[in-house]
C-alpha beads as a LAMMPS data file, in Angstrom:
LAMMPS data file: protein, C-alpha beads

396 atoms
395 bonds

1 atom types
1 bond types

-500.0 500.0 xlo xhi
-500.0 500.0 ylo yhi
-500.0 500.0 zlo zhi

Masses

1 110.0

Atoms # bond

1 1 1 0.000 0.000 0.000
2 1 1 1.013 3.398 -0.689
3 1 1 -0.405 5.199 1.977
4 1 1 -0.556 3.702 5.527
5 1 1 -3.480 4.661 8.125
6 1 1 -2.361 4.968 11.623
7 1 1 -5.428 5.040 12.970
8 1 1 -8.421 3.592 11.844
9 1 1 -11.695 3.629 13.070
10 1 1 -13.629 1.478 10.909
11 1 1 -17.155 2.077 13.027
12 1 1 -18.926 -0.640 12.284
13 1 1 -20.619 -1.682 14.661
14 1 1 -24.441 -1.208 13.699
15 1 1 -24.209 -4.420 11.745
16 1 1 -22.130 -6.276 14.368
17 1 1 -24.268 -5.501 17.004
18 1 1 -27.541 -7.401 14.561
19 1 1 -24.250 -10.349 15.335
20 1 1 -23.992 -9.748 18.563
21 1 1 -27.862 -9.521 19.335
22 1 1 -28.160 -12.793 17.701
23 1 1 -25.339 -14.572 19.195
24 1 1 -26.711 -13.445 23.097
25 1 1 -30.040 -14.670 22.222
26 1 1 -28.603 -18.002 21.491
27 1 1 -25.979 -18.202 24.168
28 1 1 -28.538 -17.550 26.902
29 1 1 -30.425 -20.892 26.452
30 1 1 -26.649 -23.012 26.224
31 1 1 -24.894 -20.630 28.836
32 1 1 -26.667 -22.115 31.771
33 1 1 -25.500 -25.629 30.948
34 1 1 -22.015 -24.414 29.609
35 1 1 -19.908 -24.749 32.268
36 1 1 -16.372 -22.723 33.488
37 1 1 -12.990 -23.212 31.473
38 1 1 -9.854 -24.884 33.049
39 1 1 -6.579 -23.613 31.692
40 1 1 -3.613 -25.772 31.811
41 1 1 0.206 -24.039 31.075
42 1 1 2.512 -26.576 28.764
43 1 1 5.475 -27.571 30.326
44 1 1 4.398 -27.307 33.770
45 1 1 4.735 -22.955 33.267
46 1 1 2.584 -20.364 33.879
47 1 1 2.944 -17.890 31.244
48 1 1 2.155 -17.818 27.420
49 1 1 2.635 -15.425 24.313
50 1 1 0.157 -15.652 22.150
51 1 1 0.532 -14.542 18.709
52 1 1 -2.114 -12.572 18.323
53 1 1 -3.243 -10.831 15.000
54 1 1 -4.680 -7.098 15.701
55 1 1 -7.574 -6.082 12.805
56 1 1 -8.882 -2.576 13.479
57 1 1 -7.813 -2.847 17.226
58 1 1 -10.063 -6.059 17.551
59 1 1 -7.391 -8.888 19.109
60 1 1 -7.383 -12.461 16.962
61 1 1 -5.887 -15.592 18.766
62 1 1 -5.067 -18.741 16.214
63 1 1 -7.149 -21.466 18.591
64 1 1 -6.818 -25.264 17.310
65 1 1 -9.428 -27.213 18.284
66 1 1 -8.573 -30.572 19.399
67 1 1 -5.615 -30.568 17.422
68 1 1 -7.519 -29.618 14.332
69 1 1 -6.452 -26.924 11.930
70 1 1 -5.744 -23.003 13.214
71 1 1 -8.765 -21.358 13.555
72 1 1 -8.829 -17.597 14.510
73 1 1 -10.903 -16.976 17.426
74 1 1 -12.102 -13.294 18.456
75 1 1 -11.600 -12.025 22.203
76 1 1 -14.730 -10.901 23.037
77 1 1 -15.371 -9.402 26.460
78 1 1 -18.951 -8.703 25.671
79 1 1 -19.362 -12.316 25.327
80 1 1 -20.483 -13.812 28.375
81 1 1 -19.430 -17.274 26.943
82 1 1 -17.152 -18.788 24.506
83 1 1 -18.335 -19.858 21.225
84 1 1 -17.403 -21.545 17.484
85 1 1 -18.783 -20.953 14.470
86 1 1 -21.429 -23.546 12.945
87 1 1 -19.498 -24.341 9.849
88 1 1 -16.833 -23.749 11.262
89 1 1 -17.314 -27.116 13.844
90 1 1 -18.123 -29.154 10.753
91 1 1 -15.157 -28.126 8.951
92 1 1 -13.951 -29.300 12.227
93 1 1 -16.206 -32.403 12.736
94 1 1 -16.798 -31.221 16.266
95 1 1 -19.115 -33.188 18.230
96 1 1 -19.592 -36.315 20.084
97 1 1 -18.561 -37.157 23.753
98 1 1 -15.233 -35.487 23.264
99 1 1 -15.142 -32.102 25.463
100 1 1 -13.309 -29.238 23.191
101 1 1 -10.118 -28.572 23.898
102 1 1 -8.702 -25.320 22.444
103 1 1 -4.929 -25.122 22.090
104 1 1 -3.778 -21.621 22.174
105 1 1 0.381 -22.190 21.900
106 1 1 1.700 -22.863 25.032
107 1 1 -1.840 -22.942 26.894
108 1 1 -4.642 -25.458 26.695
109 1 1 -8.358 -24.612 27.692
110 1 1 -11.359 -27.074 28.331
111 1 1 -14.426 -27.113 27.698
112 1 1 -17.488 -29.091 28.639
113 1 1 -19.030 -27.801 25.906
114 1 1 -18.646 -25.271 22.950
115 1 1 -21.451 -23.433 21.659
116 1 1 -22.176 -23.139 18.108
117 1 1 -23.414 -19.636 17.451
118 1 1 -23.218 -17.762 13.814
119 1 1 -22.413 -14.359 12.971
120 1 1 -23.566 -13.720 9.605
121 1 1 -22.358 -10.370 9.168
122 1 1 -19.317 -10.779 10.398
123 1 1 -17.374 -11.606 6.755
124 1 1 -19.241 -9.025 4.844
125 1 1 -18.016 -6.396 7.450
126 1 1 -14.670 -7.633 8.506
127 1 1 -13.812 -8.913 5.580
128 1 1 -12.214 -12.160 7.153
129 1 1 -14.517 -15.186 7.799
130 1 1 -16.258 -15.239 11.362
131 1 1 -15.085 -18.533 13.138
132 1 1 -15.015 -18.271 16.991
133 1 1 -14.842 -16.149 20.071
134 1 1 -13.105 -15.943 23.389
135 1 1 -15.494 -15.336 26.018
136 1 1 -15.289 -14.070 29.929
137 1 1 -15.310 -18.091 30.718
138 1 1 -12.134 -17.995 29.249
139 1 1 -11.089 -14.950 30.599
140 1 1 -12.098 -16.229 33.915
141 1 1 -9.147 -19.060 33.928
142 1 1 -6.594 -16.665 32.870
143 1 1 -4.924 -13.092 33.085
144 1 1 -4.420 -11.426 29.836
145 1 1 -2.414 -8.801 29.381
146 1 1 -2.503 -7.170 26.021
147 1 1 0.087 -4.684 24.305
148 1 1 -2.268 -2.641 22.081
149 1 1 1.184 -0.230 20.820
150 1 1 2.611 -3.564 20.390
151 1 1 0.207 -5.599 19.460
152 1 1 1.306 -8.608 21.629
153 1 1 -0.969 -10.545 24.132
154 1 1 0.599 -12.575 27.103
155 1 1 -1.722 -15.073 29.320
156 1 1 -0.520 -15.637 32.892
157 1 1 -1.835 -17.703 35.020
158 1 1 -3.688 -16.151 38.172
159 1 1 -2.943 -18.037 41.080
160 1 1 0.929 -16.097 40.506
161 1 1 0.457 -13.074 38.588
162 1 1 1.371 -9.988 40.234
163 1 1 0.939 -6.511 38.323
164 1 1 4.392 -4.639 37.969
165 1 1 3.597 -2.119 35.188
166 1 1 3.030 1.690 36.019
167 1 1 0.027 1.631 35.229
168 1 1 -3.673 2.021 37.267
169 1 1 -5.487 -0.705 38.748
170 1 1 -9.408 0.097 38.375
171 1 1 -12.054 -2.221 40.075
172 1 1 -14.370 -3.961 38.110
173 1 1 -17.534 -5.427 38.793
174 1 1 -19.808 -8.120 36.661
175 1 1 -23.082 -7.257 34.915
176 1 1 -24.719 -10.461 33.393
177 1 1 -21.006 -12.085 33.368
178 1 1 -19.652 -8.749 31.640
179 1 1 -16.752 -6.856 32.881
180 1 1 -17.813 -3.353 33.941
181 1 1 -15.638 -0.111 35.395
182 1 1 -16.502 3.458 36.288
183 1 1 -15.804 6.450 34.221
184 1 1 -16.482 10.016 32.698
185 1 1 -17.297 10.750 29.381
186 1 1 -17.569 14.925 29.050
187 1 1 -19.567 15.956 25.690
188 1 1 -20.808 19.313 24.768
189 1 1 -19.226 20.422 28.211
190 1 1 -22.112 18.133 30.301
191 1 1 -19.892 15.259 32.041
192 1 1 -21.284 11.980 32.905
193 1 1 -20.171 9.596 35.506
194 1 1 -21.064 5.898 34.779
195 1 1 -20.731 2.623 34.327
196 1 1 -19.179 1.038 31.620
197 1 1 -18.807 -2.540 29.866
198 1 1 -15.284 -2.822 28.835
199 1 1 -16.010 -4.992 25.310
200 1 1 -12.624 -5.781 23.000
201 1 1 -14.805 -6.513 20.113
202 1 1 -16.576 -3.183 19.945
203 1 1 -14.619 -1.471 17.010
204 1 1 -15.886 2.067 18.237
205 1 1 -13.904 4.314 20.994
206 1 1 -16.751 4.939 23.264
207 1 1 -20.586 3.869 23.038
208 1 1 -22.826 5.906 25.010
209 1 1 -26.681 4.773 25.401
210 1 1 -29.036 7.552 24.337
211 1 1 -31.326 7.086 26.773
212 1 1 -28.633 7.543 29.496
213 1 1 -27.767 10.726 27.652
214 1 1 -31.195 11.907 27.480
215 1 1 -31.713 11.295 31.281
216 1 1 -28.554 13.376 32.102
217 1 1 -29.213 15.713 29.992
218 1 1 -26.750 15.609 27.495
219 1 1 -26.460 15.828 23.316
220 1 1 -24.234 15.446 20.662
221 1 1 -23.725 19.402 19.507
222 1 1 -22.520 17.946 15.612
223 1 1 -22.705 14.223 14.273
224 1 1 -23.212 12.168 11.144
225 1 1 -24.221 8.648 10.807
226 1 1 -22.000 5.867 12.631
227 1 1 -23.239 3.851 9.520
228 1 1 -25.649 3.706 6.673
229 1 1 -27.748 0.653 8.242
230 1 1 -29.266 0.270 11.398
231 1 1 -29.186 -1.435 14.219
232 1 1 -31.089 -4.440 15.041
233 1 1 -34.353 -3.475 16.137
234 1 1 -34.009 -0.208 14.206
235 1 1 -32.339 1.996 15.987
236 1 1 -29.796 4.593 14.880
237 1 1 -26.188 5.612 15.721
238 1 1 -25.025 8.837 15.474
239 1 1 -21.234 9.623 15.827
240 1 1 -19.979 12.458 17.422
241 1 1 -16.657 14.092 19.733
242 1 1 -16.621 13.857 23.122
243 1 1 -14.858 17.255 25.001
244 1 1 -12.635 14.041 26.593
245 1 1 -13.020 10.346 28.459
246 1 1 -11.503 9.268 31.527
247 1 1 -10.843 6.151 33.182
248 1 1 -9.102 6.237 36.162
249 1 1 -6.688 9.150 36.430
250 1 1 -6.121 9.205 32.642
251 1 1 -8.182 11.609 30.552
252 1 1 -8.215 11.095 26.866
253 1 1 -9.336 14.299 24.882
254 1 1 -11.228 15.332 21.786
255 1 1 -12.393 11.182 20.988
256 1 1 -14.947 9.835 18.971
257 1 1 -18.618 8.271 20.631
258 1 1 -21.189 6.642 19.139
259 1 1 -24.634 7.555 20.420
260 1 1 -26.513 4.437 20.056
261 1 1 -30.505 4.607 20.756
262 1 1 -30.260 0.760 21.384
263 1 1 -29.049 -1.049 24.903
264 1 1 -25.822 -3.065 25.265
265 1 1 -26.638 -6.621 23.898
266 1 1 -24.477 -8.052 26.077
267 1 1 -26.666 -7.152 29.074
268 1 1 -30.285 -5.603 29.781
269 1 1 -29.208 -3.329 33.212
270 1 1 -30.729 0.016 32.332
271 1 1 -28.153 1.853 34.481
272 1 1 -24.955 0.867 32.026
273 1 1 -23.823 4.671 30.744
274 1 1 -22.522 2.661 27.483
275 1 1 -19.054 0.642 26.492
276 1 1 -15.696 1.049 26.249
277 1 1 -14.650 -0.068 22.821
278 1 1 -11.267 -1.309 21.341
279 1 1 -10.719 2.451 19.799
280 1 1 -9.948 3.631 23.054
281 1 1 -8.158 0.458 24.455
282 1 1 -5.782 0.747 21.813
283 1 1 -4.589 3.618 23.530
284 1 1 -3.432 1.639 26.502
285 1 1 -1.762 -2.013 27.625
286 1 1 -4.634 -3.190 29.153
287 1 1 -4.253 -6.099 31.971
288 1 1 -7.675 -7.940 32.551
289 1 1 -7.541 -9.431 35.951
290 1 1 -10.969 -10.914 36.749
291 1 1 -9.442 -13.617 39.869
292 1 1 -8.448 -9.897 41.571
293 1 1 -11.400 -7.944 39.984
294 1 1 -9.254 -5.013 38.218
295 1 1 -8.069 -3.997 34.724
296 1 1 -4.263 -2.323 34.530
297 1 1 -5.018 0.264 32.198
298 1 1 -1.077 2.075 31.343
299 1 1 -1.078 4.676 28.353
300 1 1 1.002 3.740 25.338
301 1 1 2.531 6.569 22.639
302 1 1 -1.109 6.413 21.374
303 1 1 -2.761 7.634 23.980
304 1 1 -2.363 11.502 22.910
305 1 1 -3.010 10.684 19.456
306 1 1 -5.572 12.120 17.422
307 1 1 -9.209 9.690 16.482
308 1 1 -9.969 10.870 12.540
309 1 1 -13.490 9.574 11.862
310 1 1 -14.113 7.483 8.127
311 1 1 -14.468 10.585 6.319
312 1 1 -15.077 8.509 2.787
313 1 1 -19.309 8.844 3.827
314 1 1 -19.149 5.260 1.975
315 1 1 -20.033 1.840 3.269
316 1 1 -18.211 -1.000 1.772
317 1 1 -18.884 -4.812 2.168
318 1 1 -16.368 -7.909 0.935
319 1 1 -17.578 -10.783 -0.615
320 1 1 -16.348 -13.464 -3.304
321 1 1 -13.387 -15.633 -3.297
322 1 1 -11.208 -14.493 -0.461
323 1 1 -13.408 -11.851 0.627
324 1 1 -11.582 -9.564 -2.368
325 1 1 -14.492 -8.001 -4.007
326 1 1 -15.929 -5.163 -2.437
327 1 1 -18.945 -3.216 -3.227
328 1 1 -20.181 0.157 -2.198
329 1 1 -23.141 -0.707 -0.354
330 1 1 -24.189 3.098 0.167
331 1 1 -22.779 6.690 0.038
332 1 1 -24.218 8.928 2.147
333 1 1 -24.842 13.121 0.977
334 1 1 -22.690 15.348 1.690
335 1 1 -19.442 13.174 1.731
336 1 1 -16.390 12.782 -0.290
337 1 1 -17.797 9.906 -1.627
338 1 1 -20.778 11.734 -2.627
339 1 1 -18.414 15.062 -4.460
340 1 1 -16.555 11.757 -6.148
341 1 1 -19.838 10.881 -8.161
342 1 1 -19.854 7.007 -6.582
343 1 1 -23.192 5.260 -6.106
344 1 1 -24.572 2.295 -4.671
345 1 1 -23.513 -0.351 -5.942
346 1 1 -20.203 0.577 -7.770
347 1 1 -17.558 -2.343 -7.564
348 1 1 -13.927 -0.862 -6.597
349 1 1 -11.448 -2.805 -8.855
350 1 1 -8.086 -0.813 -7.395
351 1 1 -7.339 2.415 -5.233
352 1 1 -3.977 3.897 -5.826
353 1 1 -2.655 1.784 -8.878
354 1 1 -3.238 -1.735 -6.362
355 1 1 -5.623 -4.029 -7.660
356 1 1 -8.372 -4.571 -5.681
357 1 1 -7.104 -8.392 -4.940
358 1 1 -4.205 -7.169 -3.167
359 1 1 -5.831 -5.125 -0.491
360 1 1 -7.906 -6.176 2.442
361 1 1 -11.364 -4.498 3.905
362 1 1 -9.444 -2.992 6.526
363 1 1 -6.853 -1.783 4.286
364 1 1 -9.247 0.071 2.017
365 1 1 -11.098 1.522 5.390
366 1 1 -7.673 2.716 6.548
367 1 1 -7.423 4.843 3.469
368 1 1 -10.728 6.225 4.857
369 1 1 -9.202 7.765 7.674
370 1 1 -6.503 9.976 6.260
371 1 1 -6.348 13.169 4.844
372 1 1 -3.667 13.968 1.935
373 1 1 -3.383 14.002 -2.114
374 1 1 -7.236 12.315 -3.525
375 1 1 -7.220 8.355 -3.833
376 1 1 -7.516 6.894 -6.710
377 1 1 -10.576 4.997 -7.192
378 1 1 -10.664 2.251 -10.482
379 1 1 -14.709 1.464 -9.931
380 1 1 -17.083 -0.588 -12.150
381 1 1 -20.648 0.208 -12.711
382 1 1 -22.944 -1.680 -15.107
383 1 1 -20.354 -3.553 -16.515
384 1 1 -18.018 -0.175 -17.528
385 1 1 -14.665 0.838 -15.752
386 1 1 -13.976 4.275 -14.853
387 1 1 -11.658 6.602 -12.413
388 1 1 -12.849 7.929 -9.571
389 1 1 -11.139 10.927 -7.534
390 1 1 -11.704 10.646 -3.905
391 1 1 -10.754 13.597 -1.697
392 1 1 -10.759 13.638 1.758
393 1 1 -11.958 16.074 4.430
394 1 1 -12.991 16.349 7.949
395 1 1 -17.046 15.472 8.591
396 1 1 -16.470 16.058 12.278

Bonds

1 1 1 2
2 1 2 3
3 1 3 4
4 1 4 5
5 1 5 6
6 1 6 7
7 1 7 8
8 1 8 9
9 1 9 10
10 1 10 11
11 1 11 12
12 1 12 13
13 1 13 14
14 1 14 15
15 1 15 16
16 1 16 17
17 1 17 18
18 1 18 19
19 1 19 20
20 1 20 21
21 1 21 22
22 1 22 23
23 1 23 24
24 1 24 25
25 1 25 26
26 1 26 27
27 1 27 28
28 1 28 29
29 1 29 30
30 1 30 31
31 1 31 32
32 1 32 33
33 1 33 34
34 1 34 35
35 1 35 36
36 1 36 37
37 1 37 38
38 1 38 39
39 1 39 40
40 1 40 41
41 1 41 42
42 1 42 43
43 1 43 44
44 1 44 45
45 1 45 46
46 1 46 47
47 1 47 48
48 1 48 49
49 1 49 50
50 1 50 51
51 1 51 52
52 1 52 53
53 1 53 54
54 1 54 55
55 1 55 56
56 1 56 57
57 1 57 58
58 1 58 59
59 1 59 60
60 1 60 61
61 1 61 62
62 1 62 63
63 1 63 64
64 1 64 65
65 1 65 66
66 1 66 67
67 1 67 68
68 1 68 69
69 1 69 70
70 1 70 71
71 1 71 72
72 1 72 73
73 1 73 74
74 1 74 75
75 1 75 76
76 1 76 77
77 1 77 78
78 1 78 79
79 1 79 80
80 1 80 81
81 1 81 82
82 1 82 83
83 1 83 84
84 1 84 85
85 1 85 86
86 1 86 87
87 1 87 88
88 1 88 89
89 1 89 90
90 1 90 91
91 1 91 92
92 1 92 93
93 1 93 94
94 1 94 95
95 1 95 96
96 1 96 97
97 1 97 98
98 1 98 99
99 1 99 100
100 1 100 101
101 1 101 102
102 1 102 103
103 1 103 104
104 1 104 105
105 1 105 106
106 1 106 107
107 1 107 108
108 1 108 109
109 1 109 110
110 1 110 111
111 1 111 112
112 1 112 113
113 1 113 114
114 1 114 115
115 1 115 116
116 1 116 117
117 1 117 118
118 1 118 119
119 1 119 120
120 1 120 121
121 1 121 122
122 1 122 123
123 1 123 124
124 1 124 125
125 1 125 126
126 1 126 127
127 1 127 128
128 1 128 129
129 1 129 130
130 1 130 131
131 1 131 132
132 1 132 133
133 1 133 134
134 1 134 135
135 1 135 136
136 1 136 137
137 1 137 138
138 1 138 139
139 1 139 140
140 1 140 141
141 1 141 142
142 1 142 143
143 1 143 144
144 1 144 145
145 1 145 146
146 1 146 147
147 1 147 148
148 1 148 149
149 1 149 150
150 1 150 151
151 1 151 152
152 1 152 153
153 1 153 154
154 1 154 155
155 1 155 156
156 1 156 157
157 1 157 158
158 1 158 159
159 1 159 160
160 1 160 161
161 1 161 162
162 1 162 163
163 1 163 164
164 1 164 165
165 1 165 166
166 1 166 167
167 1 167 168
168 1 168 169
169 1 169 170
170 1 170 171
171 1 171 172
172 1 172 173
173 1 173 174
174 1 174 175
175 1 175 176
176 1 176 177
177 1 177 178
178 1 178 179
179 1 179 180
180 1 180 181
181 1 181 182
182 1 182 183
183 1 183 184
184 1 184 185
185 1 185 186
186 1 186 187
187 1 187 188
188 1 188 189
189 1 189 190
190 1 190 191
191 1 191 192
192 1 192 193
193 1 193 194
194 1 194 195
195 1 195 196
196 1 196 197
197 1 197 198
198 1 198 199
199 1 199 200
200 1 200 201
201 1 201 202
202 1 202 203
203 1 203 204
204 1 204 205
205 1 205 206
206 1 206 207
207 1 207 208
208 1 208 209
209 1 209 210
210 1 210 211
211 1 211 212
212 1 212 213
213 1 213 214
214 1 214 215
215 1 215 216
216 1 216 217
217 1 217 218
218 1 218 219
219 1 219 220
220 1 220 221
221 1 221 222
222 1 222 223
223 1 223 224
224 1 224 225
225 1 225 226
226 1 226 227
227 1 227 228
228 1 228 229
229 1 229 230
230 1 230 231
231 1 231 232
232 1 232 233
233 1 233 234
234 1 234 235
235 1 235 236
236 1 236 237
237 1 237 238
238 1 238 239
239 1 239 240
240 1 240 241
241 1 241 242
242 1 242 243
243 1 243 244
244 1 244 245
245 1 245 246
246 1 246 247
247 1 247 248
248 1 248 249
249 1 249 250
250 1 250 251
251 1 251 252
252 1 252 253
253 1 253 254
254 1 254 255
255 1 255 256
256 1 256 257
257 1 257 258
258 1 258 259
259 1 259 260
260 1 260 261
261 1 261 262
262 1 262 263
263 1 263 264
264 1 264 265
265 1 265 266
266 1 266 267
267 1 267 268
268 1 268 269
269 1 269 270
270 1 270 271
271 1 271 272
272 1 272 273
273 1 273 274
274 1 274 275
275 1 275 276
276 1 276 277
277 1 277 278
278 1 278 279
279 1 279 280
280 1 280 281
281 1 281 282
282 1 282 283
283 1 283 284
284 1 284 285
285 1 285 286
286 1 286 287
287 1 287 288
288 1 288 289
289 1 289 290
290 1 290 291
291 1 291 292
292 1 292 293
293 1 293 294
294 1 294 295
295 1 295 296
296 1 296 297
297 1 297 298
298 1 298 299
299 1 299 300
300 1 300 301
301 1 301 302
302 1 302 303
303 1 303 304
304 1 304 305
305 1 305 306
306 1 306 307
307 1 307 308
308 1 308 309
309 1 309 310
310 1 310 311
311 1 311 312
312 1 312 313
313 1 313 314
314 1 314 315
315 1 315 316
316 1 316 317
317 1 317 318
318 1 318 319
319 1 319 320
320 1 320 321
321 1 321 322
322 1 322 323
323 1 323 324
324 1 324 325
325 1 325 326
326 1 326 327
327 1 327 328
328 1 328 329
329 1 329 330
330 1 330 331
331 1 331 332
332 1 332 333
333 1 333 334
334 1 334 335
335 1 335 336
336 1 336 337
337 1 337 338
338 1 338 339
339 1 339 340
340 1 340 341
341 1 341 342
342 1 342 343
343 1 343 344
344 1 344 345
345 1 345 346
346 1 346 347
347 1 347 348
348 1 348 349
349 1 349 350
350 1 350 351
351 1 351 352
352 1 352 353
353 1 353 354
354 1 354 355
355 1 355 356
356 1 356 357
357 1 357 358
358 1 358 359
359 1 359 360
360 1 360 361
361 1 361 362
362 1 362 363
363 1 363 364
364 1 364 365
365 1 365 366
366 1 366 367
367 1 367 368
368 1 368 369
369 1 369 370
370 1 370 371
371 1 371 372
372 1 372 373
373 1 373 374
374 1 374 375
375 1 375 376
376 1 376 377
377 1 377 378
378 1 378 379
379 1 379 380
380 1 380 381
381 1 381 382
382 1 382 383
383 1 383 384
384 1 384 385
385 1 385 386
386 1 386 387
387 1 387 388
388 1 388 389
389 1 389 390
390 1 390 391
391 1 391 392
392 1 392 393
393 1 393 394
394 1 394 395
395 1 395 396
């Protein structure tokens, strides 16, 4: 690639929360029977480095499952329970009166049982197939400490981990069997005090419920759409800039929040403010402690950096061999997508002189998030090739 986004904040999440919605419904009838993880070092140890793959901020763990071939596995804290992927356990021929076993490299965890659950969004909108997640049961066996700056992920085990980084221990509590701190999100110069699920697999900085915001009194002064579709149910996002976010004693200015009219789908408590998404962990090492009840949160050389919003105003979905093709599923008005003259529908063969084949979803929504010289854009529409100039500016 030519051009290299920093940050990206691919805000997504409408359609991944229809996934989520789904998967909670179904968990809830198999999480009752679904009993706690065991975790088991190799070699008698008590540490592991995972090599983790880091996709918009969301952490990926290969996971073989009973010695079967790598799948990648998504750490989900908003997950209550662990899960697999339907076609992904027959690819596996999972099943039987074998308990699942998932080997993570250098660190086995047990199962009595592994739910099946789909998400079938997730490709389209990742652009990677969906094939499992790491829930809090798993996170329950283990301490995980993850290196967002370096994108590394260590599990300890909890019966000897002591913290030694500088950073600050902040108690945690359990809502539904999701992790949940305290902290202030300021917007429009109203601040409000809360409580917060911490979720990994939220790609958005910071999620605030609107009808917390509209009890306290407080309003997004200028947004735009967090995405063209809406959310299960049919509610609507709206993204804005908070004035700043703090956890702890660490205040994080000028971010991006989502102001979602729907309620976590992770958990039903009415007095959750919203969620702390992996756009805002990224600006951390983040230690997940649940034996001890805390999360380490330390800032990284990210933490002063700046969030830029998509400012494309297009929504693209992969599909086809490889998940390669991508189409522009909408373009909203008043959006450099829009000025470009691309509609619904267009195909984008290549951005930059790179043929579509050799970029990735999250490559292309990287490009989203930078301003600079116009990209590109080779598009097809109705069977005809044609250029496309795409330049970027600030919506927010």
């Amino acid at each position: 690639m030519k051009r290299i986004a920093i940050i990206a904040l691919p805000l997504i999440l409408c359609l991944c929360w229809a996934d989520r919605n789904s998967a909670n419904a179904q968990t809830a009838s198999t999480a009752a029977q679904q009993s706690a993880a065991t975790a088991r070092f190799e070699n008698g140890g008590n540490a592991a480095e995972i090599p983790a793959d880091f996709i918009d901020h969301l952490v990926f763990m290969p996971v073989r499952v009973n010695q079967g071939e790598p799948s990648l596995f998504e750490l989900d804290t908003g997950a209550s329970h662990s899960s697999i992927a339907p076609e992904r356990a027959t690819e596996l021929a999972l099943g039987g009166s074998n308990a699942p076993v998932l080997d993570l490299s250098g660190l086995d965890v047990s199962f009595s049982e592994l739910a099946q659950i789909p998400k079938p969004q997730f490709a389209t909108r990742f652009g990677r197939p969906y094939q499992g997640t790491l829930g809090n049961d798993f996170l329950m066996t283990v301490v995980a400490d993850i290196d967002y700056a370096r994108q590394t992920m260590q599990i300890y085990d909890p019966n000897v981990y002591k913290y030694k980084g500088h950073g600050k221990g902040i108690r945690l509590t359990f809502v539904d069997g999701i992790p949940v701190i305290k902290a202030k999100a300021v917007v429009d110069g109203h601040g409000v005090d809360g409580d917060f699920v911490v979720n990994t697999a939220l790609d958005a900085p910071v999620l605030i419920f609107q009808r917390y915001a509209d009890a306290h009194r407080i309003s997004l002064h200028k947004s735009i759409p967090a995405a063209s579709m809406p959310i299960a149910g049919g509610a609507e996002s709206a993204l804005g800039r908070l004035d700043r976010f703090q956890i702890g004693p660490y205040v994080a200015e000028a971010g991006l929040v989502v102001f979602s009219r729907q309620d976590s789908p992770a958990t039903h408590d009415s007095r959750l403010a919203g969620e702390i998404g992996a756009a805002m962990l990224r600006r951390f090492g983040v230690v997940f402690d649940y034996s001890h009840q805390e999360i380490f949160f330390a800032p990284n050389g990210e933490f002063n950096s700046e969030d830029f919003e998509d400012m494309s105003g297009l929504t693209i979905t992969a599909s086809g061999p490889n998940l390669r093709t991508f189409e522009i599923t909408d373009v909203r008005s008043n959006t450099p997508g829009a000025d470009a003259g691309l509609r619904k529908g267009d195909m984008i063969e290549g951005i930059d002189g790179d043929a579509a084949a050799d970029l990735s979803l999250s490559d292309i929504r990287g490009l989203f998030h930078l301003l600079g010289p116009p990209l590109e854009l080779l598009i097809t529409r109705n069977g005809k090739t044609s250029n496309k100039s795409l330049q970027m500016h600030r919506l927010l």
